[in-house]
N, CA, C and O atoms as a GROMACS GRO file, in nm:
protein
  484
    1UNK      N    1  -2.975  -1.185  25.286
    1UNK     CA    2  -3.106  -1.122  25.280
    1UNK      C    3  -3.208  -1.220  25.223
    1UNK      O    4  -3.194  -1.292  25.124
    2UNK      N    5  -3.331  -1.206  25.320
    2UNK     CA    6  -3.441  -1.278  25.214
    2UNK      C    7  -3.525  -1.235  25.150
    2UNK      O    8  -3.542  -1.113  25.142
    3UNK      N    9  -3.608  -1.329  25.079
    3UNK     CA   10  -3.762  -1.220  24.993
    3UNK      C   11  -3.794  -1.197  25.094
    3UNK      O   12  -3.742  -1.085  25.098
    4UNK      N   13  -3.845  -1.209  25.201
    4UNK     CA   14  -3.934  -1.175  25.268
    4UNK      C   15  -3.860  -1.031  25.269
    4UNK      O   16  -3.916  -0.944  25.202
    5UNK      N   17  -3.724  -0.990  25.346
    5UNK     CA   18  -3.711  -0.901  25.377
    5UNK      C   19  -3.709  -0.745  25.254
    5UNK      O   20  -3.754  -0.631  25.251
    6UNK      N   21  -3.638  -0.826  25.182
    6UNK     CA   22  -3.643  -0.701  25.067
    6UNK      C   23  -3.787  -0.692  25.046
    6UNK      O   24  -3.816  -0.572  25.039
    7UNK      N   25  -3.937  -0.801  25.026
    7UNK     CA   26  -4.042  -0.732  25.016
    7UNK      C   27  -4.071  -0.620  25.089
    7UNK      O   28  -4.117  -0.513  25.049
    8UNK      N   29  -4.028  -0.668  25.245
    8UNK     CA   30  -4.069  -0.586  25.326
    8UNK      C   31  -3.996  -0.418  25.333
    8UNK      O   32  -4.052  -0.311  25.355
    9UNK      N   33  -3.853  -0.446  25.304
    9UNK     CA   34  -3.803  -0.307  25.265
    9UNK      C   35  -3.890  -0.223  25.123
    9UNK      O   36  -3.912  -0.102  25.112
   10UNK      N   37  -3.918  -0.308  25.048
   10UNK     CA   38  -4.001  -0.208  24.882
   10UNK      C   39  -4.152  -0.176  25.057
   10UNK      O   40  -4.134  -0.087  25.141
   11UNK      N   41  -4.221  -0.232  25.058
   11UNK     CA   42  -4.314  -0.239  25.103
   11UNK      C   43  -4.328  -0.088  25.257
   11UNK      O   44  -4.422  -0.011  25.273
   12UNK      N   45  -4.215  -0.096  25.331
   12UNK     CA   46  -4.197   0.008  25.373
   12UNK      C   47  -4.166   0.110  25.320
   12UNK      O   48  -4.241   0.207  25.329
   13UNK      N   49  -4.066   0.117  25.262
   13UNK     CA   50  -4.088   0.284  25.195
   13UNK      C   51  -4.122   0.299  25.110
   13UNK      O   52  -4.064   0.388  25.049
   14UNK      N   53  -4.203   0.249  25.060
   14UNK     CA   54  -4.364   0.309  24.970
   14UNK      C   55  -4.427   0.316  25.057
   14UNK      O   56  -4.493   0.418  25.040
   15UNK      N   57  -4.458   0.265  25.162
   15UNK     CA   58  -4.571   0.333  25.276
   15UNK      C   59  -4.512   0.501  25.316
   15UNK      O   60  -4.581   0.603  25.321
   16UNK      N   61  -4.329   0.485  25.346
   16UNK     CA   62  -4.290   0.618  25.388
   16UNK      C   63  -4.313   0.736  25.313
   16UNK      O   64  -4.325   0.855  25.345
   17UNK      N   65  -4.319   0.671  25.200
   17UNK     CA   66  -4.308   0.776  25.049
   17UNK      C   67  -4.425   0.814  25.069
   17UNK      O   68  -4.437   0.932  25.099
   18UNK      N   69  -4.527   0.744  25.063
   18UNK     CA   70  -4.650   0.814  25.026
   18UNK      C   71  -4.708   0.867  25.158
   18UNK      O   72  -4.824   0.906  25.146
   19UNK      N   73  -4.657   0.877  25.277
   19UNK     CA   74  -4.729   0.896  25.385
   19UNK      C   75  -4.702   1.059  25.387
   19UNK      O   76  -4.790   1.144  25.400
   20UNK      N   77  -4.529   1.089  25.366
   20UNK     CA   78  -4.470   1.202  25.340
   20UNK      C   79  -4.549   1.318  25.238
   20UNK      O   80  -4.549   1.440  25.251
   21UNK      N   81  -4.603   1.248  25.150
   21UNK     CA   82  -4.656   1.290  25.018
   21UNK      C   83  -4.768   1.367  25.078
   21UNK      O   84  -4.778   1.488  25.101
   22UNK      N   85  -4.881   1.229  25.104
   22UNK     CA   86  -4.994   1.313  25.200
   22UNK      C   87  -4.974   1.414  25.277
   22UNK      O   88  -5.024   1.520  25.237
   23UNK      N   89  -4.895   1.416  25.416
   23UNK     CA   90  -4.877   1.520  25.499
   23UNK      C   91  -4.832   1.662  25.403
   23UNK      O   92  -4.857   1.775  25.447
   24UNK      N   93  -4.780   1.647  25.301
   24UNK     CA   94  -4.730   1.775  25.234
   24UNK      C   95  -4.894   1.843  25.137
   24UNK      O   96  -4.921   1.958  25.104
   25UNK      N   97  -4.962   1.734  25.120
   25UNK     CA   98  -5.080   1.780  25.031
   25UNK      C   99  -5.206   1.757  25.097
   25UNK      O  100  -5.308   1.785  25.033
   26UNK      N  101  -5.214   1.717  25.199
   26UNK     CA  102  -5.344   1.669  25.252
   26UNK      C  103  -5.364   1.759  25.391
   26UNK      O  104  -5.260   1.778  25.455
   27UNK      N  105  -5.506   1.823  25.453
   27UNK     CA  106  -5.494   1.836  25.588
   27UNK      C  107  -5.558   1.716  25.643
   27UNK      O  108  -5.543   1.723  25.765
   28UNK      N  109  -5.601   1.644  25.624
   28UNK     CA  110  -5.636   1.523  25.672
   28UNK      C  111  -5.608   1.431  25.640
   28UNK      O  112  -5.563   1.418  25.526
   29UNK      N  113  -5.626   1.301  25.743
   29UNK     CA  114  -5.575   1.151  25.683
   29UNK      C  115  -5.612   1.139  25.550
   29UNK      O  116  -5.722   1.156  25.496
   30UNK      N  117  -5.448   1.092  25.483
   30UNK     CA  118  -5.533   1.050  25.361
   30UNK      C  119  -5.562   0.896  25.323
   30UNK      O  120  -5.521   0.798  25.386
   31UNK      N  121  -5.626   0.895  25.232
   31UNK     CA  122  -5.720   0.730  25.176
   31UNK      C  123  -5.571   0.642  25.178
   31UNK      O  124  -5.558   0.550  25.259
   32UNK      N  125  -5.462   0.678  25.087
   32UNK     CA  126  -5.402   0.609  25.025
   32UNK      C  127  -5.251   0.582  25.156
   32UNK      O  128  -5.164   0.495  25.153
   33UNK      N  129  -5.273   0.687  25.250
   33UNK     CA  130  -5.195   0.660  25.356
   33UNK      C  131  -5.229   0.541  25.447
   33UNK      O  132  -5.153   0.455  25.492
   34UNK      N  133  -5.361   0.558  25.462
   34UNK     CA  134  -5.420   0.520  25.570
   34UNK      C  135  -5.401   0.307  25.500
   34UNK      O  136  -5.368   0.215  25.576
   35UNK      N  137  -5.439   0.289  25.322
   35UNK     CA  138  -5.422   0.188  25.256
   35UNK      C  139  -5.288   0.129  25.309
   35UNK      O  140  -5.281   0.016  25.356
   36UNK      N  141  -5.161   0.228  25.295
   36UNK     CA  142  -5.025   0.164  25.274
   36UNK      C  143  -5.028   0.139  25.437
   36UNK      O  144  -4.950   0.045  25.422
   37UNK      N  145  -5.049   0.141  25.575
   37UNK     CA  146  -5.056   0.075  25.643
   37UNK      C  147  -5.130  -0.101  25.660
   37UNK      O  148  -5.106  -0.209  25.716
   38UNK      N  149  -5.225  -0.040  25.576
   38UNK     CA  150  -5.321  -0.179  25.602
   38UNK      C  151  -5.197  -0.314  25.472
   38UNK      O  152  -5.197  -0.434  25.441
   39UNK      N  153  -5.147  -0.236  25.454
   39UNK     CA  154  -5.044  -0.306  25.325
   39UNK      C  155  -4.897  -0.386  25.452
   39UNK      O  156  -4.839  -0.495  25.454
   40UNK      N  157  -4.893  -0.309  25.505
   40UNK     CA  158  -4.774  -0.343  25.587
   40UNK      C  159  -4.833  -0.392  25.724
   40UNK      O  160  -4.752  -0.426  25.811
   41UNK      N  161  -4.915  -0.395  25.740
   41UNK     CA  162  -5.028  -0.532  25.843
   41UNK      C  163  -5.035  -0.634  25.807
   41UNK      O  164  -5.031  -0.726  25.890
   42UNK      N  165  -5.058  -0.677  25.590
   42UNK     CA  166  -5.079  -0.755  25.589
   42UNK      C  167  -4.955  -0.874  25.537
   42UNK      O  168  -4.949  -0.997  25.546
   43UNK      N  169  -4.861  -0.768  25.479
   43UNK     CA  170  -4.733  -0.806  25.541
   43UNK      C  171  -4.659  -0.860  25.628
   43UNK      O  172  -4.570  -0.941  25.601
   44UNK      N  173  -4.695  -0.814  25.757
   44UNK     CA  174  -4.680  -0.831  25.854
   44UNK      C  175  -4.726  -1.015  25.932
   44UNK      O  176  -4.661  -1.098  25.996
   45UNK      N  177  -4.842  -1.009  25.889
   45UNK     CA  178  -4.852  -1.155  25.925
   45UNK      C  179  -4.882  -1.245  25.790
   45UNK      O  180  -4.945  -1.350  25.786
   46UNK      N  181  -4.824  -1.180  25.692
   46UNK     CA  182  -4.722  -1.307  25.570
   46UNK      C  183  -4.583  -1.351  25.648
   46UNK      O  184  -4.529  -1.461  25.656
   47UNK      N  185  -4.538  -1.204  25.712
   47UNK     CA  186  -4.412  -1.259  25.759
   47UNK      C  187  -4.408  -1.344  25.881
   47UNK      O  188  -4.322  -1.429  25.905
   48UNK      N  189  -4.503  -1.316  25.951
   48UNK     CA  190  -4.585  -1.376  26.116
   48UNK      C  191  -4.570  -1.542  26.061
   48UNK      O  192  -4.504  -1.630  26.116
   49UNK      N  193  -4.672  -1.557  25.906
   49UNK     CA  194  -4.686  -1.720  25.877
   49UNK      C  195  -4.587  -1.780  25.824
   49UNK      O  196  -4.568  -1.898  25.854
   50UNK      N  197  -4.499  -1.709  25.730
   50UNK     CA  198  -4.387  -1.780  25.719
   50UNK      C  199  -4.240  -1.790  25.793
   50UNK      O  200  -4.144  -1.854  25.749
   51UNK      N  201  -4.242  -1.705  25.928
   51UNK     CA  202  -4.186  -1.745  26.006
   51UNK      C  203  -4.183  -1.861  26.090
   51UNK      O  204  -4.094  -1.935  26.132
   52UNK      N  205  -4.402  -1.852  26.114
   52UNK     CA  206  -4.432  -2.032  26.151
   52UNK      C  207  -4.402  -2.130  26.101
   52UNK      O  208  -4.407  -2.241  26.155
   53UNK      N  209  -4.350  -2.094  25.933
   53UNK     CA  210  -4.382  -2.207  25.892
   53UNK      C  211  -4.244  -2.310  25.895
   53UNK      O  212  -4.237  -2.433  25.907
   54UNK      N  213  -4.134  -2.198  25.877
   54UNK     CA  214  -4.049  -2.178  25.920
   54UNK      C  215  -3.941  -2.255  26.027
   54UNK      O  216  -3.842  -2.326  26.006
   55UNK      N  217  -3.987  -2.222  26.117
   55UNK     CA  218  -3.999  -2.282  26.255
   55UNK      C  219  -4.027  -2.389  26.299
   55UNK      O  220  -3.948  -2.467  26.354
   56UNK      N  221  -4.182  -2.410  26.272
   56UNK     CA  222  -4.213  -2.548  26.224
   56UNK      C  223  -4.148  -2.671  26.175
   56UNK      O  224  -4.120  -2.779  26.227
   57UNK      N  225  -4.128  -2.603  26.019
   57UNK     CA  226  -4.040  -2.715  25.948
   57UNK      C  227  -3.900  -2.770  25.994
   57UNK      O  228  -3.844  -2.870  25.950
   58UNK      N  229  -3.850  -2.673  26.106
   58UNK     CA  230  -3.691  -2.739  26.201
   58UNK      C  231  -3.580  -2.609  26.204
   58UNK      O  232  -3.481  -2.591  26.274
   59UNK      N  233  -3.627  -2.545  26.122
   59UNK     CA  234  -3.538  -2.411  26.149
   59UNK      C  235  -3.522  -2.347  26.269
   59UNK      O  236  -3.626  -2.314  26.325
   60UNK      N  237  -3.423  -2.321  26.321
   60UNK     CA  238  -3.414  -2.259  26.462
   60UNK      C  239  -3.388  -2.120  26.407
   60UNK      O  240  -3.348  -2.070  26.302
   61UNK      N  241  -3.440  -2.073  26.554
   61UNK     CA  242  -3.368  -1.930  26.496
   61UNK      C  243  -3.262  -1.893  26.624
   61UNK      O  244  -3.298  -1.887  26.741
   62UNK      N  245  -3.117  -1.868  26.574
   62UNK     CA  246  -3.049  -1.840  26.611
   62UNK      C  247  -3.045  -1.797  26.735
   62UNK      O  248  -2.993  -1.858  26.829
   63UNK      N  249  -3.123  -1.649  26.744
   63UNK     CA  250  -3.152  -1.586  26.857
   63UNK      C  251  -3.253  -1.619  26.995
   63UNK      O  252  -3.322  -1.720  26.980
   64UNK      N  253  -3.267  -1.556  27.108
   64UNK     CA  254  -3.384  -1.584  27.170
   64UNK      C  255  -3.532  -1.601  27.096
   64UNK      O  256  -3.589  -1.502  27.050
   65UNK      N  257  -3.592  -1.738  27.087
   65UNK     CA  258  -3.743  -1.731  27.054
   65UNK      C  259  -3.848  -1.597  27.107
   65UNK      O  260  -3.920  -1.515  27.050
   66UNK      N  261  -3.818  -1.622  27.223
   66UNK     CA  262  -3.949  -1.530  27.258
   66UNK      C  263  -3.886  -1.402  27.214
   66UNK      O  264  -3.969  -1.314  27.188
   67UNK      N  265  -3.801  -1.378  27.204
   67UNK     CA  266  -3.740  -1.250  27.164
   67UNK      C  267  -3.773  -1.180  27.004
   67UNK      O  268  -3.786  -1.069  26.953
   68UNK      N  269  -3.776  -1.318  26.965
   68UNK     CA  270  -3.831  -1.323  26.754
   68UNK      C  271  -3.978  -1.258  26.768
   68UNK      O  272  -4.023  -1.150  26.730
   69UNK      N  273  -4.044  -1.383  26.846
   69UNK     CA  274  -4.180  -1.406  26.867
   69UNK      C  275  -4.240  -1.220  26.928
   69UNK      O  276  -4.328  -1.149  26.879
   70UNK      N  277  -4.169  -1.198  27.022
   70UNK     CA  278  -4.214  -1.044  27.077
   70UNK      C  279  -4.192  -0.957  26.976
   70UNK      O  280  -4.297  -0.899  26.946
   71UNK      N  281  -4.088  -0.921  26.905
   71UNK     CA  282  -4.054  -0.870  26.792
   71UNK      C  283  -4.205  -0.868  26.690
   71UNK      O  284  -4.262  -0.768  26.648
   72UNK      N  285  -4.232  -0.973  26.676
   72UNK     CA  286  -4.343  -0.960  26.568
   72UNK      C  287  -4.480  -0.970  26.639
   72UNK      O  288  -4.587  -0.958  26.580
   73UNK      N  289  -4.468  -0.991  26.753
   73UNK     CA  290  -4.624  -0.965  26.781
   73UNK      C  291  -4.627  -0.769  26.808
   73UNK      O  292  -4.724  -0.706  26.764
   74UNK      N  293  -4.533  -0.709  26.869
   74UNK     CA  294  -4.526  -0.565  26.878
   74UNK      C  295  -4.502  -0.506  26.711
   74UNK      O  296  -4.524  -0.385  26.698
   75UNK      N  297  -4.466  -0.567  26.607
   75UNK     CA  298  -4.505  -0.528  26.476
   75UNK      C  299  -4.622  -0.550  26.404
   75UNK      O  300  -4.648  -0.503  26.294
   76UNK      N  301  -4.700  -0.635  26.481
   76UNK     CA  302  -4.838  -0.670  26.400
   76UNK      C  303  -4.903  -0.552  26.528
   76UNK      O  304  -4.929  -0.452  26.462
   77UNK      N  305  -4.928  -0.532  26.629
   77UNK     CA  306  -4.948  -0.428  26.699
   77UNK      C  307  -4.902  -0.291  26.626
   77UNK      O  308  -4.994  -0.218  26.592
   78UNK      N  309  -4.826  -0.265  26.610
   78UNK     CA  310  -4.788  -0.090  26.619
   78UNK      C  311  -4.870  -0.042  26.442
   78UNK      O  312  -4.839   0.073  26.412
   79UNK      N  313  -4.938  -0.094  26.359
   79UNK     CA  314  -5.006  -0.011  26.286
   79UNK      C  315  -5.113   0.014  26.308
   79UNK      O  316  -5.170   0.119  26.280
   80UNK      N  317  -5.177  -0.123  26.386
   80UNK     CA  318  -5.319  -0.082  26.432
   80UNK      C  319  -5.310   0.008  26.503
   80UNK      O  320  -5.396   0.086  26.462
   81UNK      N  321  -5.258   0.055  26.590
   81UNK     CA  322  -5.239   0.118  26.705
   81UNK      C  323  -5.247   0.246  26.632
   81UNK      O  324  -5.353   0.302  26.658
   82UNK      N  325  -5.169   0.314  26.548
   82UNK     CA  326  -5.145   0.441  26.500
   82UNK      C  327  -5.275   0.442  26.412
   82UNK      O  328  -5.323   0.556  26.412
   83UNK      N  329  -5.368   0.328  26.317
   83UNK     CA  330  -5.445   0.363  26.257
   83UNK      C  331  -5.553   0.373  26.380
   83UNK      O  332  -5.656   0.421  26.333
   84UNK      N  333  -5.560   0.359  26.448
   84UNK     CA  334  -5.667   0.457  26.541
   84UNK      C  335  -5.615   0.534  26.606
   84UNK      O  336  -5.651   0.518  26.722
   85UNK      N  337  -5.542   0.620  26.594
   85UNK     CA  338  -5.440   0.748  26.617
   85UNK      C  339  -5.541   0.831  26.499
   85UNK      O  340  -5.631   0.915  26.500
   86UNK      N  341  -5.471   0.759  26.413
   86UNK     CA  342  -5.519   0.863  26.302
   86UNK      C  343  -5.666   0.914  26.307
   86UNK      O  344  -5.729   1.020  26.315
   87UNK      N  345  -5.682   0.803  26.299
   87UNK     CA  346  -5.874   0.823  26.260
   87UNK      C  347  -5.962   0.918  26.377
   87UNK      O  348  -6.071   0.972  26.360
   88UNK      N  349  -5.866   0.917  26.514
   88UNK     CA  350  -5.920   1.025  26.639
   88UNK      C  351  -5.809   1.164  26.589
   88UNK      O  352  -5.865   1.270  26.564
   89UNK      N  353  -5.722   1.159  26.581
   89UNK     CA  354  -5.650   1.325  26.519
   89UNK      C  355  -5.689   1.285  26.376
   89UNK      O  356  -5.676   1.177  26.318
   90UNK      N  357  -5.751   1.432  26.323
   90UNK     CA  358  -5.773   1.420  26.203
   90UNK      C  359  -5.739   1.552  26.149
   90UNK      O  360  -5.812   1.635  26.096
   91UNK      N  361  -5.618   1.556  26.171
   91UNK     CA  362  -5.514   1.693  26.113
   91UNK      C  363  -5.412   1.593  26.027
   91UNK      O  364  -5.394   1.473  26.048
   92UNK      N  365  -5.338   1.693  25.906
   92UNK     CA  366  -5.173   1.659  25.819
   92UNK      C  367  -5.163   1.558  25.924
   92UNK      O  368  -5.216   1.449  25.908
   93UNK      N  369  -5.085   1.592  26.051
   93UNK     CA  370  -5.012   1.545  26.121
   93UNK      C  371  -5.007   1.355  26.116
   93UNK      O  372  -4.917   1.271  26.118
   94UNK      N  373  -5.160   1.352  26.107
   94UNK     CA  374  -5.150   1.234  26.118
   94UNK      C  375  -5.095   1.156  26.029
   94UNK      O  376  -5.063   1.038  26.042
   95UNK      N  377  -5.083   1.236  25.921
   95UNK     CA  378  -5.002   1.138  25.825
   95UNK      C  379  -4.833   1.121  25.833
   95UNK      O  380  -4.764   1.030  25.785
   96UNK      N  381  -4.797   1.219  25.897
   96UNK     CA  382  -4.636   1.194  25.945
   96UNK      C  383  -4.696   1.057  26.026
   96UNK      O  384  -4.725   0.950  25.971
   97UNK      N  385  -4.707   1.084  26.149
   97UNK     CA  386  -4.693   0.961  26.226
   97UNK      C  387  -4.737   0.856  26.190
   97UNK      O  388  -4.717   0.757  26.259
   98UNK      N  389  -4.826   0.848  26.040
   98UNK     CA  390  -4.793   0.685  25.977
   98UNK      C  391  -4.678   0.653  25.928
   98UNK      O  392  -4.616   0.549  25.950
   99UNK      N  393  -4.637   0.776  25.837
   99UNK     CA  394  -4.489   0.732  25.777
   99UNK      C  395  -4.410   0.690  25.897
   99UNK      O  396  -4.323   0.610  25.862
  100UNK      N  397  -4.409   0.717  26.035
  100UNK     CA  398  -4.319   0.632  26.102
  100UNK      C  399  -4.341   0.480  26.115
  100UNK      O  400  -4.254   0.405  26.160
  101UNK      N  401  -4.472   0.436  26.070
  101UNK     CA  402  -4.487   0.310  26.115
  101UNK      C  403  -4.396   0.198  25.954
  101UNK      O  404  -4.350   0.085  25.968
  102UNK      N  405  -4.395   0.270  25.836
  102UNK     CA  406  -4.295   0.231  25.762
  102UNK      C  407  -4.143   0.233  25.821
  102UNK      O  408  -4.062   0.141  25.811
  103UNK      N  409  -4.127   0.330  25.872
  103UNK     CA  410  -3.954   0.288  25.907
  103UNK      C  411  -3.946   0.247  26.011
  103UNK      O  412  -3.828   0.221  26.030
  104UNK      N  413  -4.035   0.211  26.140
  104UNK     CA  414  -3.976   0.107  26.235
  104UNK      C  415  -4.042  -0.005  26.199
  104UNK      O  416  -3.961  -0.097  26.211
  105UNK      N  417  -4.126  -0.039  26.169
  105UNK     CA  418  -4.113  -0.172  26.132
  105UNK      C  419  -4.033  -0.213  25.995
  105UNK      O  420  -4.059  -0.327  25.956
  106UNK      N  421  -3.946  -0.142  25.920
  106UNK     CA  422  -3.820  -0.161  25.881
  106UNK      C  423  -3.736  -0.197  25.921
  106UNK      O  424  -3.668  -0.284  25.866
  107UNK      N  425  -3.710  -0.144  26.028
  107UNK     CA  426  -3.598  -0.127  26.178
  107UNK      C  427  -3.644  -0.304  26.194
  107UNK      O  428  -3.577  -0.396  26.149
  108UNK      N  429  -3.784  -0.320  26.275
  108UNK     CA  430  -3.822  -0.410  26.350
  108UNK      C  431  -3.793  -0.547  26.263
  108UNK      O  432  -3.764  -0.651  26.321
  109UNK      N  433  -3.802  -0.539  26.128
  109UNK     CA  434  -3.821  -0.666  26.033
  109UNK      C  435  -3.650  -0.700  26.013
  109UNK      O  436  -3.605  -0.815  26.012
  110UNK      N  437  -3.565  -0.574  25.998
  110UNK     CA  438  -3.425  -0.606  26.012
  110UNK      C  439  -3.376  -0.680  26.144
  110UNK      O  440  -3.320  -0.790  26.136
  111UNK      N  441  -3.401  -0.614  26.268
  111UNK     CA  442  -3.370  -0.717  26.397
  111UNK      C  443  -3.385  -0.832  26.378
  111UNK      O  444  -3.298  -0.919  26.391
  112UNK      N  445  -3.553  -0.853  26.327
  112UNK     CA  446  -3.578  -1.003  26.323
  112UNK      C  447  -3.484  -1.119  26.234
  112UNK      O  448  -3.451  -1.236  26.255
  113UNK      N  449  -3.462  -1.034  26.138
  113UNK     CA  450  -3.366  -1.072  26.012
  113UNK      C  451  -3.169  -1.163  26.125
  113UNK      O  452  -3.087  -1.256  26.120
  114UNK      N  453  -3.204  -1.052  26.194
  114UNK     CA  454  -3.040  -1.053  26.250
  114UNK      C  455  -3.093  -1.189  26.361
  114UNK      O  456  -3.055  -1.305  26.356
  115UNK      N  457  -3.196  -1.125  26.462
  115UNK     CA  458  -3.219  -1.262  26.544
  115UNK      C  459  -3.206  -1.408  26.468
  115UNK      O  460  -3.109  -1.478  26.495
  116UNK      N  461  -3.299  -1.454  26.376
  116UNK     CA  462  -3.316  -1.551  26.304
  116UNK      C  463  -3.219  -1.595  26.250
  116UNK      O  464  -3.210  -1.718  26.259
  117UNK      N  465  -3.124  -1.536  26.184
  117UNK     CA  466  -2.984  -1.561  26.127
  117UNK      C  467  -2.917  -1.557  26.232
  117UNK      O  468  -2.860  -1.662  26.258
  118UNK      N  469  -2.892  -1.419  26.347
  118UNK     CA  470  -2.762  -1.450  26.390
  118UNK      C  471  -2.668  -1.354  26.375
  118UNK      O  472  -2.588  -1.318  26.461
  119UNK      N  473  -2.676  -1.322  26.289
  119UNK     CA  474  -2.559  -1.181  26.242
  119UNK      C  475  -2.678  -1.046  26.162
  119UNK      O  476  -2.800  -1.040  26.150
  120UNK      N  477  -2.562  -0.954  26.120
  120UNK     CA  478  -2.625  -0.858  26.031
  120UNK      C  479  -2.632  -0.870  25.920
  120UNK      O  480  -2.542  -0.932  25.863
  121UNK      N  481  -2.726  -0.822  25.857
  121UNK     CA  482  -2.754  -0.826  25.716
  121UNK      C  483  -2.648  -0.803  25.609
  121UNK      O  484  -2.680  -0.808  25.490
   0.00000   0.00000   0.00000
C-alpha cells in the first residue's frame, strides 16, 4: 500500500460519511457535501501528478498504460459530473449520489493501485 492510497482511502470515506450524514439531515445539497467532493477532485489530480511524476522518473506500471491513464482521467471526470447533478436536483437525494462518488473512486484508486503494481493490495 501507498500514501497516496491510504490518503485516498481516509479521504473517501469522510466524503462517504459525511455525504450519508447530509442526506439523513438535509433536504438539500449540503455545503459540506458538496466541499468533500471538491476534496476528492483535488485529490484526484495529486494522484493524476504523482503518478506523472512517477512515470516520468522510469517507473513502469505493470499494467496496460492507457488502461492506468483511462482509469484516472474517468476519476478526475466522475465528481464533476455528479457536482452538476447535484446543483440541477436539488432534493436529500442528491446527497446519496455524492456519497457514491467516495466509494467508487475508492474502488477506482484501488484498481489503479493493482494496475501499477501488478497484484492486489
Amino acid at each position: 500500500m501507498t500514501a497516496m492510497f491510504i490518503i485516498g482511502t481516509v479521504i473517501c470515506a469522510a466524503s462517504a460519511l459525511i455525504c450519508w450524514v447530509m442526506t439523513a439531515v438535509r433536504r438539500h445539497p449540503a455545503d459540506s457535501a458538496i466541499i468533500s467532493l471538491a476534496v476528492i477532485e483535488l485529490y484526484l489530480f495529486a494522484y493524476a501528478g504523482y503518478a506523472a511524476v512517477r512515470q516520468s522518473g522510469g517507473a513502469s506500471v505493470v499494467g496496460e498504460v492507457w488502461e492506468f491513464w483511462g482509469y484516472v482521467l474517468t476519476a478526475l471526470i466522475l465528481p464533476i459530473g455528479v457536482f452538476i447533478w447535484a446543483v440541477i436536483d436539488k432534493t436529500r437525494w442528491s446527497n446519496l449520489v455524492m456519497s457514491f462518488v467516495g466509494l467508487v473512486v475508492f474502488v477506482m484508486v484501488y484498481r489503479l493501485e493493482e494496475i501499477w503494481w501488478g497484484s492486489a493490495l
